[in-house]
N, CA, C and O atoms as a Maestro MAE file, in Angstrom:
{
 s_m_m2io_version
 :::
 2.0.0
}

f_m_ct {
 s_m_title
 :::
 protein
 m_atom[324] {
  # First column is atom index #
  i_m_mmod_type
  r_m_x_coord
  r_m_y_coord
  r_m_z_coord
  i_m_residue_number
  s_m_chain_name
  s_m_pdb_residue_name
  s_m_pdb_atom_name
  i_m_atomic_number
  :::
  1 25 -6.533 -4.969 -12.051 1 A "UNK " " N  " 7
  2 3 -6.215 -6.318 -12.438 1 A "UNK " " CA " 6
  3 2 -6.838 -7.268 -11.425 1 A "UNK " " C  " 6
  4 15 -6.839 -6.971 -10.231 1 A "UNK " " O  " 8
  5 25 -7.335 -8.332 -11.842 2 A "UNK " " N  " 7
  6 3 -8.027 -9.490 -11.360 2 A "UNK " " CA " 6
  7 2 -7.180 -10.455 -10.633 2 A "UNK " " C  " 6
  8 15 -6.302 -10.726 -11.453 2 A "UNK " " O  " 8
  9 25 -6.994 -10.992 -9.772 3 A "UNK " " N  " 7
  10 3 -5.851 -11.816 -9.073 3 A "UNK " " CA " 6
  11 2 -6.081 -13.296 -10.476 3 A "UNK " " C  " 6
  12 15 -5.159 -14.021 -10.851 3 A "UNK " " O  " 8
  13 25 -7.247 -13.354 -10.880 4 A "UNK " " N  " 7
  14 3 -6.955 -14.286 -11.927 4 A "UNK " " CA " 6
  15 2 -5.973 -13.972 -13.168 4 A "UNK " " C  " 6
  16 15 -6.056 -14.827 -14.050 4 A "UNK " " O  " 8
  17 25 -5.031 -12.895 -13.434 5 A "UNK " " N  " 7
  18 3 -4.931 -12.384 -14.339 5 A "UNK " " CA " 6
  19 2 -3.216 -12.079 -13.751 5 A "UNK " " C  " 6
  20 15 -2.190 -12.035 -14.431 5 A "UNK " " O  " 8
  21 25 -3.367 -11.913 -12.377 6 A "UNK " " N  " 7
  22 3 -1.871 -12.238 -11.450 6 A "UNK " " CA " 6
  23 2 -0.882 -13.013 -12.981 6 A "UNK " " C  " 6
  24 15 -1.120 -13.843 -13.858 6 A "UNK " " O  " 8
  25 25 0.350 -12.065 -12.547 7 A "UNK " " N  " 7
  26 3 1.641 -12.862 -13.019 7 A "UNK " " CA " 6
  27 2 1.982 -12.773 -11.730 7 A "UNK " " C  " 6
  28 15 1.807 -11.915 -10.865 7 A "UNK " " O  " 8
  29 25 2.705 -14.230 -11.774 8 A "UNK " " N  " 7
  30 3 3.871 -14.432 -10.030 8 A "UNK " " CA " 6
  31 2 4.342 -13.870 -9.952 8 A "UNK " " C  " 6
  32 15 4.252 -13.231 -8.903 8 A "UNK " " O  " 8
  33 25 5.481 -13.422 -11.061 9 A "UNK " " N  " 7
  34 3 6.096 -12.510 -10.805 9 A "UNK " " CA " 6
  35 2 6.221 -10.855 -10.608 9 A "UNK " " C  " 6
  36 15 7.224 -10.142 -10.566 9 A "UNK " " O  " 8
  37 25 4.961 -10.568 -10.517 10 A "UNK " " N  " 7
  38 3 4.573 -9.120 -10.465 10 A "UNK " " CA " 6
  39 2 3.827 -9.290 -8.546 10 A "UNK " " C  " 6
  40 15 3.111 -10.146 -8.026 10 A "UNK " " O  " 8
  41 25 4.350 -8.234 -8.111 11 A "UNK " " N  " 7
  42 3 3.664 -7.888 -6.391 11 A "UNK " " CA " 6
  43 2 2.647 -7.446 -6.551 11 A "UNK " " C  " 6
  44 15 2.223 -6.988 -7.612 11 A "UNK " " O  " 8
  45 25 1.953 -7.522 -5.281 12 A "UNK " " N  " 7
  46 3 0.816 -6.848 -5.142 12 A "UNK " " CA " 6
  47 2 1.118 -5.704 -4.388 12 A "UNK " " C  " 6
  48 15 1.319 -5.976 -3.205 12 A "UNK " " O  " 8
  49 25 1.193 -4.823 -4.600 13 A "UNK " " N  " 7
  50 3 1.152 -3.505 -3.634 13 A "UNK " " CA " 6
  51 2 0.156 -3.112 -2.658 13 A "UNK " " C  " 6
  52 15 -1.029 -3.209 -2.976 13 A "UNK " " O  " 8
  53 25 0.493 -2.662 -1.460 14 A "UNK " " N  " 7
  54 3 -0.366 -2.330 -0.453 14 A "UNK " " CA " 6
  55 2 0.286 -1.347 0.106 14 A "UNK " " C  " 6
  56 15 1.367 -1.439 0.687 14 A "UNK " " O  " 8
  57 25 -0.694 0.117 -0.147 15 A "UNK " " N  " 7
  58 3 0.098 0.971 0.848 15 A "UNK " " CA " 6
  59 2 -0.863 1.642 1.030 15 A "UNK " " C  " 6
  60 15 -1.898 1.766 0.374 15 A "UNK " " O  " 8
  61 25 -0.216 2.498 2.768 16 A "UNK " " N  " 7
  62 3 -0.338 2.922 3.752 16 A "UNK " " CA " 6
  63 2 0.389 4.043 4.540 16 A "UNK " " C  " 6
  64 15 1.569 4.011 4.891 16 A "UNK " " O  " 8
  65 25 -0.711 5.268 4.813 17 A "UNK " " N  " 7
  66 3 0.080 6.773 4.445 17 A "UNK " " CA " 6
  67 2 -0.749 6.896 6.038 17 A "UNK " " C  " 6
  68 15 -1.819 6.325 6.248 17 A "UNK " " O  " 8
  69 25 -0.103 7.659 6.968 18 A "UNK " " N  " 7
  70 3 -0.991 8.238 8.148 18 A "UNK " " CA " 6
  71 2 -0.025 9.483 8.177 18 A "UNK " " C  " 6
  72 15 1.090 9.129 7.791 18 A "UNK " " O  " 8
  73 25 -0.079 11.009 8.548 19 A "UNK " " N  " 7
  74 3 0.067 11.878 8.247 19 A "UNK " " CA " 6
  75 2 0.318 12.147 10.049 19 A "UNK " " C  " 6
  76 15 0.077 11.309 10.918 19 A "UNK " " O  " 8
  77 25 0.857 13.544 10.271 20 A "UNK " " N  " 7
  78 3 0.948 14.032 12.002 20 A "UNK " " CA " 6
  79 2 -0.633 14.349 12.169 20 A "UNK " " C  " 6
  80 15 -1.162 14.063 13.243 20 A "UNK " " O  " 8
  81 25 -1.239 14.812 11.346 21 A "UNK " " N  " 7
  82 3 -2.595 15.266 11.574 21 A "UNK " " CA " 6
  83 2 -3.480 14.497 11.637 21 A "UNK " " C  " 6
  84 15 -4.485 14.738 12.306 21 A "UNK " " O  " 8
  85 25 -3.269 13.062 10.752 22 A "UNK " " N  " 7
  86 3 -4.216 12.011 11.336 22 A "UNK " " CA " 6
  87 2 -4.053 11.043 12.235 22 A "UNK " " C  " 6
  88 15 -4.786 10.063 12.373 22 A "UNK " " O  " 8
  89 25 -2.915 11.360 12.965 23 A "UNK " " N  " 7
  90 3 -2.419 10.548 14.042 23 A "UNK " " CA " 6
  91 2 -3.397 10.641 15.184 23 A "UNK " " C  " 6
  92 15 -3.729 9.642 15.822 23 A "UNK " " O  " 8
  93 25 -3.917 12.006 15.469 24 A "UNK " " N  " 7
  94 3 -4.555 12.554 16.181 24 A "UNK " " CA " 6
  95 2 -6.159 11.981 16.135 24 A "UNK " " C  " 6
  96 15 -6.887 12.010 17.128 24 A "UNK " " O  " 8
  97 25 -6.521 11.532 15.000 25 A "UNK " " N  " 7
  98 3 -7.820 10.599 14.769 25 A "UNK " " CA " 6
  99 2 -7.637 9.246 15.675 25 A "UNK " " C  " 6
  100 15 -8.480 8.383 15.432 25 A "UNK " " O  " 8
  101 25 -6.829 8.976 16.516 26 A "UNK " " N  " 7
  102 3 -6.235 7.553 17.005 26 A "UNK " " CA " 6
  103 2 -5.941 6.399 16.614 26 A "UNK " " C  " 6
  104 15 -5.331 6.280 15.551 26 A "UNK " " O  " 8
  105 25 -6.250 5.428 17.266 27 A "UNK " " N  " 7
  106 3 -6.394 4.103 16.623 27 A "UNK " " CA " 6
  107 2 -6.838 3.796 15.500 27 A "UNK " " C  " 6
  108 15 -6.079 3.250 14.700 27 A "UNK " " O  " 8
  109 25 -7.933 4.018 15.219 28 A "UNK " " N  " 7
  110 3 -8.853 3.635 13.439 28 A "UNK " " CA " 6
  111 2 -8.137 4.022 12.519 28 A "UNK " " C  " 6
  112 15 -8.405 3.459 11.458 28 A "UNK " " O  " 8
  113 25 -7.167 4.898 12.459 29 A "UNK " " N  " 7
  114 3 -6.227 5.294 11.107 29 A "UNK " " CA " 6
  115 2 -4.856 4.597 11.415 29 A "UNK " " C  " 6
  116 15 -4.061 4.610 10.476 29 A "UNK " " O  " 8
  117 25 -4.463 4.011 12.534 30 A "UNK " " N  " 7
  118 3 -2.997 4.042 12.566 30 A "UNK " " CA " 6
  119 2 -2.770 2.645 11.099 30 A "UNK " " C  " 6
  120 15 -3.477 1.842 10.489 30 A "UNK " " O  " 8
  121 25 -1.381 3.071 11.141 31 A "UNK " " N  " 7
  122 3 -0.674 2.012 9.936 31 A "UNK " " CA " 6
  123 2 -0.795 0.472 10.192 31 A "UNK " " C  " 6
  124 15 -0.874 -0.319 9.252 31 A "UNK " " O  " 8
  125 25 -0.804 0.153 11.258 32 A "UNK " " N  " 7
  126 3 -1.117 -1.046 11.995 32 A "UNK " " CA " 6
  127 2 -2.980 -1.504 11.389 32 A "UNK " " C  " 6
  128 15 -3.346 -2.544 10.841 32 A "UNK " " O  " 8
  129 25 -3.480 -0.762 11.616 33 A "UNK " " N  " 7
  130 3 -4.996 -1.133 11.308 33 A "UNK " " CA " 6
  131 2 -4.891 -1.113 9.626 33 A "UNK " " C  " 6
  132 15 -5.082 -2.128 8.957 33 A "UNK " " O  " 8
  133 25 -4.619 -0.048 9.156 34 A "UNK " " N  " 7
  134 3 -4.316 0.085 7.640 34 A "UNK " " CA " 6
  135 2 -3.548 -1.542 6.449 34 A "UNK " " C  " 6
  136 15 -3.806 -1.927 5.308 34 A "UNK " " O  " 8
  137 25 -2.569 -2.028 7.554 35 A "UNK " " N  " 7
  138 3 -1.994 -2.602 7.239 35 A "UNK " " CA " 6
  139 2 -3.368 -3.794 7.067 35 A "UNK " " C  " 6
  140 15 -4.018 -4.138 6.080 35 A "UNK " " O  " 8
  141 25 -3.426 -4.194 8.505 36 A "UNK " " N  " 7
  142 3 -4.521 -5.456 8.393 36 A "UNK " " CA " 6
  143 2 -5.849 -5.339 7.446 36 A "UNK " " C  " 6
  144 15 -6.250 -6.432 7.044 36 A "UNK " " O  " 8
  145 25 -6.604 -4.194 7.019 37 A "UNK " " N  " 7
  146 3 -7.891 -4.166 6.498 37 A "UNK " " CA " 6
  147 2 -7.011 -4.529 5.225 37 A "UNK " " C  " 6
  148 15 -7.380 -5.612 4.773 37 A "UNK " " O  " 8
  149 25 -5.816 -3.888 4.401 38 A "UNK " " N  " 7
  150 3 -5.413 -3.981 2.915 38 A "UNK " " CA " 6
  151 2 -5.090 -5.335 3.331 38 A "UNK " " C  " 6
  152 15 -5.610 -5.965 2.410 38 A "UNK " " O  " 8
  153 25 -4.506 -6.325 4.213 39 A "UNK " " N  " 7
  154 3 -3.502 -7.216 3.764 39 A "UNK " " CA " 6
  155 2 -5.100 -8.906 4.080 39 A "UNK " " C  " 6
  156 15 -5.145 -10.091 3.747 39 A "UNK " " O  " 8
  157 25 -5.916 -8.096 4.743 40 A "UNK " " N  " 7
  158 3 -7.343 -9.128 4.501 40 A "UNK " " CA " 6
  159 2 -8.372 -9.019 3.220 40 A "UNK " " C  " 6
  160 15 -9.319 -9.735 2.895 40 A "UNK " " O  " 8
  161 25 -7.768 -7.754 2.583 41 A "UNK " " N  " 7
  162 3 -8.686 -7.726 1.552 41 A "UNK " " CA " 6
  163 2 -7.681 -8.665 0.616 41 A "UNK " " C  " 6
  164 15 -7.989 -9.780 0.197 41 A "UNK " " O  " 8
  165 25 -6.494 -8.031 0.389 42 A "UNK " " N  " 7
  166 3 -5.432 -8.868 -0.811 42 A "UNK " " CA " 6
  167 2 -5.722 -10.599 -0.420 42 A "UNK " " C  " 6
  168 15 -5.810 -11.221 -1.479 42 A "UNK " " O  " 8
  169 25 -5.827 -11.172 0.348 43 A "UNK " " N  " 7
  170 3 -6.074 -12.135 0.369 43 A "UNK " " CA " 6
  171 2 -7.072 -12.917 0.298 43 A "UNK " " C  " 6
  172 15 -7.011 -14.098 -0.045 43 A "UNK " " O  " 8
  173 25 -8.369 -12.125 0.716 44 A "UNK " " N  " 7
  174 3 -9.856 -12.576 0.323 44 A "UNK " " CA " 6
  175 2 -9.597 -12.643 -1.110 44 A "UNK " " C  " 6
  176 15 -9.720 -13.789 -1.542 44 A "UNK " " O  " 8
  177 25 -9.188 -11.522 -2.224 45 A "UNK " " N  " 7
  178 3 -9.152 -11.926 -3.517 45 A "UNK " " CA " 6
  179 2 -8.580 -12.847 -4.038 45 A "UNK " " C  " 6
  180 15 -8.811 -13.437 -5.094 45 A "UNK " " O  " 8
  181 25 -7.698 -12.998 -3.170 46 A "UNK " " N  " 7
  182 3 -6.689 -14.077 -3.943 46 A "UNK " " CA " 6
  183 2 -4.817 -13.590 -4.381 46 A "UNK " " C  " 6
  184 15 -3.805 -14.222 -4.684 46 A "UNK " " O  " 8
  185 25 -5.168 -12.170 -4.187 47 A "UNK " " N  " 7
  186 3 -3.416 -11.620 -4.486 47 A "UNK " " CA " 6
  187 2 -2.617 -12.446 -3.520 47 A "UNK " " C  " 6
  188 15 -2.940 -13.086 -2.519 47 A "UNK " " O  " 8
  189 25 -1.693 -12.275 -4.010 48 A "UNK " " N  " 7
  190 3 -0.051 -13.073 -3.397 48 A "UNK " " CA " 6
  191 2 1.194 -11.900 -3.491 48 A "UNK " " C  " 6
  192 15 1.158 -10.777 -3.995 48 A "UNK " " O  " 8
  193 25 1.955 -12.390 -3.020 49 A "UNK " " N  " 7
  194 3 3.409 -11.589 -3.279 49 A "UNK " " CA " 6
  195 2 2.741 -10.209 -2.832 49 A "UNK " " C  " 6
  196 15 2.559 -9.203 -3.517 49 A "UNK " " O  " 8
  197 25 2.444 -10.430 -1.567 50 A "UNK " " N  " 7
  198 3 2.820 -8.661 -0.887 50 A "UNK " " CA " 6
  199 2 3.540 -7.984 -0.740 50 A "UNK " " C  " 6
  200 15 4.637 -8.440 -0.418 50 A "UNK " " O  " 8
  201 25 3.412 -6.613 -0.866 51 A "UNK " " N  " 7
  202 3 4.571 -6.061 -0.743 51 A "UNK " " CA " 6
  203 2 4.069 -4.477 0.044 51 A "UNK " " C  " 6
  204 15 3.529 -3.672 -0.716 51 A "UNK " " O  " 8
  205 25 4.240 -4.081 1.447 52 A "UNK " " N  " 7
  206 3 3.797 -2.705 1.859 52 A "UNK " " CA " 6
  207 2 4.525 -1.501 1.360 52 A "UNK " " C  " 6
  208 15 5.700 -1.242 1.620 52 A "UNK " " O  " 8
  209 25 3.961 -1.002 0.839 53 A "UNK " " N  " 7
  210 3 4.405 0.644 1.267 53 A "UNK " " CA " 6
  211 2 3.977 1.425 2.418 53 A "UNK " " C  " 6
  212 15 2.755 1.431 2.571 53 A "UNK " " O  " 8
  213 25 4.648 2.081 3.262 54 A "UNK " " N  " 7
  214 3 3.939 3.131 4.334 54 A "UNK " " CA " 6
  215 2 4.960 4.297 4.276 54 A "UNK " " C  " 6
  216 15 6.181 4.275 4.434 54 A "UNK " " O  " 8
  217 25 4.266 5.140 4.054 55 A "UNK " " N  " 7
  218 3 4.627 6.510 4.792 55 A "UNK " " CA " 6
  219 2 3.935 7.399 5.749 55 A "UNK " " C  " 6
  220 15 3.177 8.365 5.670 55 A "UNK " " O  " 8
  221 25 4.472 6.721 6.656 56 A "UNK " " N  " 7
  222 3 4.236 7.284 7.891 56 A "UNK " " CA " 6
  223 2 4.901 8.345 8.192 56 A "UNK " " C  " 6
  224 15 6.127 8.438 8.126 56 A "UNK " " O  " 8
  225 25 3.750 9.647 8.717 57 A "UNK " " N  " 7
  226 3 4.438 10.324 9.297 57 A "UNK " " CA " 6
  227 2 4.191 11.712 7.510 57 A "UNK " " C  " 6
  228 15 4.742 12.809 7.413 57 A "UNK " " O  " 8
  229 25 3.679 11.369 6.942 58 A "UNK " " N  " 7
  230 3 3.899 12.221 5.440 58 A "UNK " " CA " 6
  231 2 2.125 12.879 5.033 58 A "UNK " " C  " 6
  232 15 1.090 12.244 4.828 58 A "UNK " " O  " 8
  233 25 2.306 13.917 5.038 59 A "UNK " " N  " 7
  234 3 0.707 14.604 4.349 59 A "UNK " " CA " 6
  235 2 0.499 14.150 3.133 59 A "UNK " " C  " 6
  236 15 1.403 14.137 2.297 59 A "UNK " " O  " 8
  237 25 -0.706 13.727 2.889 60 A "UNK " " N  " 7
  238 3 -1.235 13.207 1.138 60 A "UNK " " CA " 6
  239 2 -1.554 14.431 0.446 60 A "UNK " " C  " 6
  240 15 -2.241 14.124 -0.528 60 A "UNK " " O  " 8
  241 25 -1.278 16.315 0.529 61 A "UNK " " N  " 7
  242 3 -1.434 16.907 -0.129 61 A "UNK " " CA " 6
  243 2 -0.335 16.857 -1.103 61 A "UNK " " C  " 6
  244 15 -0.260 17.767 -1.928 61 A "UNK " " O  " 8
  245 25 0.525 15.905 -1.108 62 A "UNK " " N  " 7
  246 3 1.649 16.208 -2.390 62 A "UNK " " CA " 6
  247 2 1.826 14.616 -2.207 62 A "UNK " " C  " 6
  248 15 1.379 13.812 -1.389 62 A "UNK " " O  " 8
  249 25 3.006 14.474 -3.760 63 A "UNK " " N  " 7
  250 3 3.343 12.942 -3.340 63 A "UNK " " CA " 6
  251 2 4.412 12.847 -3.535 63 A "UNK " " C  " 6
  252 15 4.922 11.939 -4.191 63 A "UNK " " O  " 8
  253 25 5.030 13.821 -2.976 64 A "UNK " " N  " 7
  254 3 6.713 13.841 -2.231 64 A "UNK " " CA " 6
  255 2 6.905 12.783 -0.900 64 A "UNK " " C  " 6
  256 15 7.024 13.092 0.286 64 A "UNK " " O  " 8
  257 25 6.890 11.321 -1.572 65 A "UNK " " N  " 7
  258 3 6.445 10.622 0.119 65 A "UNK " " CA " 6
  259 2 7.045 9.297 -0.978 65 A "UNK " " C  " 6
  260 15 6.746 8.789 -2.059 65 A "UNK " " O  " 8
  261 25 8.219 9.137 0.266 66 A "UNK " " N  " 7
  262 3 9.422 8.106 -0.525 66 A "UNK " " CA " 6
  263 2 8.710 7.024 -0.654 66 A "UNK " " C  " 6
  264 15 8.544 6.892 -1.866 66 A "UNK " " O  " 8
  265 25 8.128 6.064 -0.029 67 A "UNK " " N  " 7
  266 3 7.517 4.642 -0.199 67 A "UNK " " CA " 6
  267 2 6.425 4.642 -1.247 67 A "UNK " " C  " 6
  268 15 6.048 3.628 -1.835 67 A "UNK " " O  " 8
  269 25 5.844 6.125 -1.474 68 A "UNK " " N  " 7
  270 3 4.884 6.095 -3.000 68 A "UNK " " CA " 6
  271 2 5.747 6.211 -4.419 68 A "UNK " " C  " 6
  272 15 5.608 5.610 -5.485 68 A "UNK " " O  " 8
  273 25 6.738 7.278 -3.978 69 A "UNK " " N  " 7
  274 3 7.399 7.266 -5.304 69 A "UNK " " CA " 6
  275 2 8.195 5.992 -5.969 69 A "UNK " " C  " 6
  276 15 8.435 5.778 -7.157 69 A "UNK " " O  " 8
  277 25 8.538 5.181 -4.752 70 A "UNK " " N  " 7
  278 3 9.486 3.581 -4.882 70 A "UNK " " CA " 6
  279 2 7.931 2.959 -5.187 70 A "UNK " " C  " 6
  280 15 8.313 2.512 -6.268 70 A "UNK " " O  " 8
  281 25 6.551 2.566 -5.149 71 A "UNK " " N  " 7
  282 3 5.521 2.079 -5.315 71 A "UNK " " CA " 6
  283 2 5.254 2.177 -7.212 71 A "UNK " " C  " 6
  284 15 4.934 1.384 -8.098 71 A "UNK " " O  " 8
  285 25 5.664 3.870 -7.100 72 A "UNK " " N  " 7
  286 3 5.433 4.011 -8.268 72 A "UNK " " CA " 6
  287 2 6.391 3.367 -9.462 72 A "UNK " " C  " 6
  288 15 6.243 2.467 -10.290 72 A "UNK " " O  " 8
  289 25 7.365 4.222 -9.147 73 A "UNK " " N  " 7
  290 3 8.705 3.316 -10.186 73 A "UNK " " CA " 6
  291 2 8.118 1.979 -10.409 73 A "UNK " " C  " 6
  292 15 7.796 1.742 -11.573 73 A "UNK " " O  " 8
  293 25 7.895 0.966 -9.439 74 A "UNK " " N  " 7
  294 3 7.821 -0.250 -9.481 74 A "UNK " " CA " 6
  295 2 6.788 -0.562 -10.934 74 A "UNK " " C  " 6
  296 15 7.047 -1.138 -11.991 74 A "UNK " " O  " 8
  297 25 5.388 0.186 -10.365 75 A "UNK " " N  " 7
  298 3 4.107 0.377 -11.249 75 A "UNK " " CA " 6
  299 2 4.498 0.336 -12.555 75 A "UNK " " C  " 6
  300 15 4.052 -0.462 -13.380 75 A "UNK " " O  " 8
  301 25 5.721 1.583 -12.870 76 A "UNK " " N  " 7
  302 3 5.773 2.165 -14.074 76 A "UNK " " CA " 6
  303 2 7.029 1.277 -14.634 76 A "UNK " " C  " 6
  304 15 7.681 1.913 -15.461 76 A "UNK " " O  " 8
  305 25 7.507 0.001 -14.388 77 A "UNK " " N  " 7
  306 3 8.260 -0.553 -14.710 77 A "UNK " " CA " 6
  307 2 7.661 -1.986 -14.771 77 A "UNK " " C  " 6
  308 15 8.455 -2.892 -15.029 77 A "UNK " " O  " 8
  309 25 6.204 -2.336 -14.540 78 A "UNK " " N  " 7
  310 3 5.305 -3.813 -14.281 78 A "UNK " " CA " 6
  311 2 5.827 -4.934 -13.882 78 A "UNK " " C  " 6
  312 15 5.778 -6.106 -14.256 78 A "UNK " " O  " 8
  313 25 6.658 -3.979 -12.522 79 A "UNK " " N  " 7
  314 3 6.371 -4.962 -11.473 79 A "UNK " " CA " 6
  315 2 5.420 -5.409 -10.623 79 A "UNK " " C  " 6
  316 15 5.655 -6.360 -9.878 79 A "UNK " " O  " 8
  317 25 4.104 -4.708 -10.635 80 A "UNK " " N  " 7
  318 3 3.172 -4.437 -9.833 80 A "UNK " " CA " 6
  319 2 2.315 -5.348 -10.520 80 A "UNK " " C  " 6
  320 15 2.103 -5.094 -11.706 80 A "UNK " " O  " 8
  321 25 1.715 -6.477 -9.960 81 A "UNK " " N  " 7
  322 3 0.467 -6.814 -10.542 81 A "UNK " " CA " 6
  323 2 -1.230 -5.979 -10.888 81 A "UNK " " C  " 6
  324 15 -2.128 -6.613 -11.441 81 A "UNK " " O  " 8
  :::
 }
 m_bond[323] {
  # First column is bond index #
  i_m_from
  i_m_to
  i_m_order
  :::
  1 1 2 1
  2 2 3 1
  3 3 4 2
  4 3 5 1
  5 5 6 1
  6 6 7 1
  7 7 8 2
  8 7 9 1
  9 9 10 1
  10 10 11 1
  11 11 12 2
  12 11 13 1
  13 13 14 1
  14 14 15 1
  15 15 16 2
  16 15 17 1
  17 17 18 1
  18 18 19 1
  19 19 20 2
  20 19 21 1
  21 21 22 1
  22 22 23 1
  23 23 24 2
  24 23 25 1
  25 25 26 1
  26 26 27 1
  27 27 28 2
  28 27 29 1
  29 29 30 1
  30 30 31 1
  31 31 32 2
  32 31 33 1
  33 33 34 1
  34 34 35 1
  35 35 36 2
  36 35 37 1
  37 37 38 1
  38 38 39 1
  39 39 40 2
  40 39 41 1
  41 41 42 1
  42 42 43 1
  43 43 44 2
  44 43 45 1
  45 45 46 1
  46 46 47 1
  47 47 48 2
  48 47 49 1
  49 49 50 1
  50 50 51 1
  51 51 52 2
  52 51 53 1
  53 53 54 1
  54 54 55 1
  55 55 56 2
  56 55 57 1
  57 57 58 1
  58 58 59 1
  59 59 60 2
  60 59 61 1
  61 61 62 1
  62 62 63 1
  63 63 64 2
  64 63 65 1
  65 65 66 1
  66 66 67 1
  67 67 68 2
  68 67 69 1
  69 69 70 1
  70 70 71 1
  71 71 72 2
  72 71 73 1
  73 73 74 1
  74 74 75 1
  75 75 76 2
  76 75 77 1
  77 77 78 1
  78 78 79 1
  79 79 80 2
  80 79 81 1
  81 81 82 1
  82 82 83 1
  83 83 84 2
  84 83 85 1
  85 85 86 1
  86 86 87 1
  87 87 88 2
  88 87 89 1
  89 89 90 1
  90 90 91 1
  91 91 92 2
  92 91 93 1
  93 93 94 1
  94 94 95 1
  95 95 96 2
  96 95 97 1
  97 97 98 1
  98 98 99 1
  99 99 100 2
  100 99 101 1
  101 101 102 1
  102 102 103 1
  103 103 104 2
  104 103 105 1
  105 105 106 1
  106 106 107 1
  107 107 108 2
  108 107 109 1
  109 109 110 1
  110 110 111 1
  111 111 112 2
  112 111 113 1
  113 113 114 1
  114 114 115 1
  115 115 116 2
  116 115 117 1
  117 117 118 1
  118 118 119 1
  119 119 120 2
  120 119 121 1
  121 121 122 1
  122 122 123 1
  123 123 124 2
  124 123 125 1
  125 125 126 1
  126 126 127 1
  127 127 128 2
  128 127 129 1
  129 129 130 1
  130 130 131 1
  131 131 132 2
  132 131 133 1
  133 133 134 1
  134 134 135 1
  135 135 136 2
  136 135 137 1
  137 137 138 1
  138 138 139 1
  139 139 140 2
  140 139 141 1
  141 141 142 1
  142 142 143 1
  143 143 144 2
  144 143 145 1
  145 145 146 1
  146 146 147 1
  147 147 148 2
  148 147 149 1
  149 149 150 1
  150 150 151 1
  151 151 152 2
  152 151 153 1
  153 153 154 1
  154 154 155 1
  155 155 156 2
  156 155 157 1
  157 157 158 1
  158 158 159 1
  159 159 160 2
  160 159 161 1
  161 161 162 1
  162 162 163 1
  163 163 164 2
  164 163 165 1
  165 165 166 1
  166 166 167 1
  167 167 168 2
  168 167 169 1
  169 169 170 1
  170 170 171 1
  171 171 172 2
  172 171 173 1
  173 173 174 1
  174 174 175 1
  175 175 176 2
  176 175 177 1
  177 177 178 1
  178 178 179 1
  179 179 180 2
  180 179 181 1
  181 181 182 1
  182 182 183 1
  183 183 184 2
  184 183 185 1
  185 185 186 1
  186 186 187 1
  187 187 188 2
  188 187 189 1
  189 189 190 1
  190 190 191 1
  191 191 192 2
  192 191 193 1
  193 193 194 1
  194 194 195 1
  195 195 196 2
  196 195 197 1
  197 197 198 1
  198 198 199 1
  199 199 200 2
  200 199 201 1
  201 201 202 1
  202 202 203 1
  203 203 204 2
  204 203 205 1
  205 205 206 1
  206 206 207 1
  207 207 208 2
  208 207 209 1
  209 209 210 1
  210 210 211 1
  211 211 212 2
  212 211 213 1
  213 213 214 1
  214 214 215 1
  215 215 216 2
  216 215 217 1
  217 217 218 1
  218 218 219 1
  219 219 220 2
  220 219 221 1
  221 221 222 1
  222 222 223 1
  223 223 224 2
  224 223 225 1
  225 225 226 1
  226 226 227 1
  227 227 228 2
  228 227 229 1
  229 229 230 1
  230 230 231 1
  231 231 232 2
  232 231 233 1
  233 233 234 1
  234 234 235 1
  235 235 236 2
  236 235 237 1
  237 237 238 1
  238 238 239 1
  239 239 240 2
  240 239 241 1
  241 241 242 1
  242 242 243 1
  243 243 244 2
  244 243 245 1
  245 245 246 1
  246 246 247 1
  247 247 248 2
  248 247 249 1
  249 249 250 1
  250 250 251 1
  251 251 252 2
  252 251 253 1
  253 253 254 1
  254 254 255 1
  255 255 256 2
  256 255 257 1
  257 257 258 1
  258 258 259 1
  259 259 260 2
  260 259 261 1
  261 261 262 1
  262 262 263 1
  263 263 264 2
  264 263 265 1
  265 265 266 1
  266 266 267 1
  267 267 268 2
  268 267 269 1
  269 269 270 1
  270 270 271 1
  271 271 272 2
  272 271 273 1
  273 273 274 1
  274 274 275 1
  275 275 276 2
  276 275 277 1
  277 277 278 1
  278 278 279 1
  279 279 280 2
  280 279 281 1
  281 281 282 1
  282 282 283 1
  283 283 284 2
  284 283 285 1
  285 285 286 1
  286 286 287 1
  287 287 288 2
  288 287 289 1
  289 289 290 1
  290 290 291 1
  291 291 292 2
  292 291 293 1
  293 293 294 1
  294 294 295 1
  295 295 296 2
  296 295 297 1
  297 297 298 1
  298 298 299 1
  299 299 300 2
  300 299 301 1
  301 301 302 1
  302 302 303 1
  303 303 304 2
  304 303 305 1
  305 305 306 1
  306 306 307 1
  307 307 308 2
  308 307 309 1
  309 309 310 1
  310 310 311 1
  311 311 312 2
  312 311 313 1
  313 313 314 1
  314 314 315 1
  315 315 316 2
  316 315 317 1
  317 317 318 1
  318 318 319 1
  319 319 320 2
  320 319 321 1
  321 321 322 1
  322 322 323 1
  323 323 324 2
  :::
 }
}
C-alpha cells in the first residue's frame, strides 16, 4: 500500500527481530539501528501512525515470536495500513 492510499486509521507497522546469534554481528543489526533505518524510511514515504514490533532476542526460523504474531492479528483484522 501507497502512503497515498493510507487510511488514518490503519498503523503502519514496523518490525524488528535480532536473534542471540545475530547479536554477535554487533552494532549494524542491533534493534536500535533497525528501528531508525524502518522509522526513516516510513517517513520519507509519507506513513504515519507508527507502530514497532520487536522481538528481540527470537530466531526467524519459525514465527513463534509474540510481537509478529500480535503484528499479524492486527494485519489480518485491517488494522495495518
Amino acid at each position: 500500500m501507497t502512503a497515498n492510499t493510507y487510511k488514518p486509521e490503519q498503523i503502519t507497522a514496523l518490525y524488528a527481530r535480532l536473534s542471540q546469534e545475530d547479536a554477535l554481528d554487533g552494532d549494524s543489526n542491533s534493534i536500535v539501528n533497525q528501528k531508525a533505518i524502518l522509522n526513516r524510511y516510513a517517513k520519507d514515504q509519507g506513513f504515519r501512525n507508527i507502530q514497532y514490533f520487536v522481538d528481540d532476542g527470537y530466531s526467524g526460523a519459525n514465527f513463534n515470536r509474540p510481537d509478529w504474531q500480535h503484528m499479524i492479528e492486527l494485519v489480518e483484522n485491517d488494522k495495518v495500513g
